[in-house]
Phi, psi and omega in degrees: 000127193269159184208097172307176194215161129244154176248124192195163196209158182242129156052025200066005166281123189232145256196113154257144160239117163258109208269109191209017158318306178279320175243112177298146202244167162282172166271110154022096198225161162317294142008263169298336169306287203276000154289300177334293220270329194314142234228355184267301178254005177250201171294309046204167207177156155263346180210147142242115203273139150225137198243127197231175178262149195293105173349294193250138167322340186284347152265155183303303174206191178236154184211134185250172193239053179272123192286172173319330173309308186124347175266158197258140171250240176207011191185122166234107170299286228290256168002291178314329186274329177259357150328290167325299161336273172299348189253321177112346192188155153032104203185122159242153188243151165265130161255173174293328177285337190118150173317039150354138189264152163205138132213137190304169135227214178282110168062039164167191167193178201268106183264103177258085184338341173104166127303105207278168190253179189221345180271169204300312189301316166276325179294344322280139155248154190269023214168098164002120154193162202276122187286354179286289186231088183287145185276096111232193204184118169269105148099217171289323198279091156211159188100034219268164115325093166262109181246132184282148178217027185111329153240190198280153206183118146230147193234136198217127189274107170243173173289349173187086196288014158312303188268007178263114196319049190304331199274312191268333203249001176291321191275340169307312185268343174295343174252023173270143161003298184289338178272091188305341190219054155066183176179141139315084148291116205264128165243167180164156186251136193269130182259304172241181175283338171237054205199113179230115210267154163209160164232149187228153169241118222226107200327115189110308194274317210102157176318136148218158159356287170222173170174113183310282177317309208291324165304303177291339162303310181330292227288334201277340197256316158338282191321314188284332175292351189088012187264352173225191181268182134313355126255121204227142155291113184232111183268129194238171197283348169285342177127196200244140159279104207261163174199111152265135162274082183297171188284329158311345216141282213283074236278110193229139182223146183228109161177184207299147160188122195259142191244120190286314189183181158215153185213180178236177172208148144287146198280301186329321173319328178217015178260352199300335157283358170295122214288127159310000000 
C-alpha cells in the first residue's frame, strides 16, 4: 500500500502527517511510528501527526501524536499550527490533550491551546506537592514549575539557559520517578517582563528547535511567579513564539509554520519488519 505525507515544520520541529480523514490508513504501531520518524533509514521527523475523523460532532477531526520514540502522546503546539496550515480554515480539533481551536493566519496560525491545569494529580506527578515552586532538584536545576498544557511541563527559571548540560540532565528528569508519564523539560531564561528565551528536552524527542507546549507552560509559570505580564514573546532556538494567557483562562499561542514537501512510502517498508 502506497501512503502519501506531508512533511512539514514549526520553528524546526519538524512533522510527517499523515492523512487519513478520507482514505483509511493502517494502524499505527510503535514500530512504525518510530521506522518512519528514523531520520537515517526513514523519513525522518520529531513527531508523526496522523489526522482521522473526529468520534463526535465536538470536533472537526482528530489528530494523534507519535514522538520519534514511536510512543503517542497527547499534545504538540508546533503541530497544531501546521495541521492549521494544511487543513486551510478553521478547526477544532480532537487531541489526546483534549479539544483545540486552529486557525491559520499568514505564513503560520492561531492556536487555542485550552486551560492549562496545575494540580500535582493533573500534571501528573507521583506525590501531593506545591507545583508553583516543588522542593525538588537535579543538580544546578530547582525549584521547577510544573503545569499540564495537554502534556506534563516542568519549568526551571535560570541565569542563562545556554549553558545548562540539557543533553545530560534532560533525559534524567524526563525519567524520573515522580513523573509516572515521563516529562518535558523546560529550562529558560527571563530577558525582559515580555521577553523569554527557553530551551526544551521534549518527552520522547530529545532537544529541539522548538516546542509549542513547552513555550506555553514557560509562559503560564513566568506568569504565576510574577516574573512577566501575561503576554510574552517566547524565543526558542527555531525562533519566537508569541504566547497569550487570556484572561478566560485560555492559553492561545501564535506563529509561524511550513509545509517542507510531500511524498508517498510503501507501507510494507516499514511496518515489514515488525515483531509478530
Amino acid at each position: 500500500m502506497r501512503v502519501p505525507f506531508t512533511k512539514m515544520h514549526g520553528l524546526g520541529n519538524d512533522f510527517i502527517v499523515l492523512d487519513g480523514r478520507e482514505t483509511s490508513l493502517p494502524a499505527i504501531s510503535r514500530h512504525v511510528a518510530a521506522a518512519l520518524a528514523d531520520r537515517r533509514k526513514g523519513i525522518g521527523c520529531d513527531q508523526l501527526i496522523l489526522l482521522e475523523p473526529a468520534p463526535d460532532s465536538s470536533a472537526d477531526f482528530r489528530m494523534r501524536i507519535f514522538n520519534a520514540d514511536g510512543g503517542e502522546v497527547e499534545a504538540c503546539g508546533n503541530a497544531s499550527r501546521a495541521v492549521a496550515l494544511l487543513h486551510g480554515k478553521p478547526a477544532r480539533v480532537l487531541t489526546d490533550g483534549g479539544v483545540i481551536a486552529l486557525e491559520p493566519t499568514a505564513g503560520g496560525a492561531r492556536v487555542d491551546m485550552g486551560v492549562p491545569r496545575f494540580g500535582w494529580d493533573e500534571i501528573p506527578l507521583a506525590y501531593a506537592m506545591d507545583t508553583l515552586a516543588m522542593p525538588v532538584g537535579w543538580e544546578e536545576l530547582e525549584n521547577p514549575s510544573a503545569v499540564n498544557v495537554g502534556n506534563p511541563h516542568v519549568v526551571f527559571f535560570v541565569e542563562d539557559c545556554d549553558t545548562v548540560e540539557l543533553d545530560r540532565l534532560g533525559p534524567e528528569i524526563e525519567r524520573d520517578p515522580l513523573f509516572p508519564q515521563r516529562v518535558n523539560v523546560n529550562v529558560a531564561t527571563i530577558e525582559a517582563p515580555g521577553r523569554i528565551r527557553l530551551r526544551v528536552w521534549e518527552r520522547g524527542a530529545g532537544l529541539t528547535r522548538a516546542c509549542g507546549t513547552g513555550a506555553c507552560a514557560t509562559a503560564v509559570a513566568a506568569a504565576r511567579r510574577g516574573l512577566t505580564g501575561r503576554d510574552v514573546t517566547v524565543t526558542l532556538p527555531g525562533g519566537p513564539l508569541d504566547i497569550s494567557w487570556r484572561e478566560d483562562g485560555s492559553l492561545v499561542m501564535t506563529g509561524p509554520a511550513t509545509e517542507s514537501f510531500r511524498g508517498s512510502f510503501e507501507w510494507e517498508d516499514y511496518a515489514g519488519g515488525e515483531a509478530a
